[in-house]
C-alpha positions in Angstrom: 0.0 0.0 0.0 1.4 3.3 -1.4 0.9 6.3 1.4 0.1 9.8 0.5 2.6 12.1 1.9 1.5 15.6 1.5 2.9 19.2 2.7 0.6 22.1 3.3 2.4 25.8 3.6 0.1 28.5 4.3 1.6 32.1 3.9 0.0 34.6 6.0 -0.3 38.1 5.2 2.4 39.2 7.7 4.6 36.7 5.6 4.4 33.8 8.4 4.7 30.6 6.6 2.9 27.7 8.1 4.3 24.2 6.7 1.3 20.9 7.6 2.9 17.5 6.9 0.0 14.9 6.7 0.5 11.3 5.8 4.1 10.9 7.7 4.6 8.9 11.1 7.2 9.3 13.6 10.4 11.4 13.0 10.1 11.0 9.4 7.9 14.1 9.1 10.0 16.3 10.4 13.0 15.1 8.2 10.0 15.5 5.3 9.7 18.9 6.0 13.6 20.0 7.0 14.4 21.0 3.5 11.8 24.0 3.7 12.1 24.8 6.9 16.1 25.1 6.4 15.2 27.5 3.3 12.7 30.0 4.7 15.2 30.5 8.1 14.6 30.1 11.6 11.4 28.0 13.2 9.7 29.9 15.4 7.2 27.5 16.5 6.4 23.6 15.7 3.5 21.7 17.1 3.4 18.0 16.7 0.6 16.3 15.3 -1.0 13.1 16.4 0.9 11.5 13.0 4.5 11.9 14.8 3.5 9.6 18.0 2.4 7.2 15.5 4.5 4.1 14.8 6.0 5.1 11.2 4.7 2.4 8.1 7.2 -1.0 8.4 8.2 -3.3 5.6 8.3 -6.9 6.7 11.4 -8.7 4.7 11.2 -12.3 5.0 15.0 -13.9 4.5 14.7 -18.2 3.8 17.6 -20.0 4.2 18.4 -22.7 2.4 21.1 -25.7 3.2 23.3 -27.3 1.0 
């Protein structure tokens, strides 16, 4: 299952810029976002979402080991 990972900026008329990840769990959205946040200059505030104390999506691997 493919997720949607999507970033919402807002820019307010006082030229705050407001940056919504959605569709990212655990510390991943804030390495999402880093690239923006790094551009536009210093963070002034950050509020986590309910999607960051999530458990981020796994991949199982299964490995079968053979004998010869």
């Amino acid at each position: 299952m493919v997720l949607k990972r999507e970033m919402e900026i807002e820019i307010g008329r006082d030229g705050k810029v407001s940056i919504k990840v959605k569709g990212v769990q655990g510390r991943e959205c804030l390495e999402f976002s880093q690239f923006l946040e790094e551009a536009l200059g210093e963070t002034v505030e950050q509020e986590l979402t309910s999607e960051y104390y999530q458990a981020p999506a796994s991949t199982e691997t299964t490995v079968q080991q053979t004998r010869q």
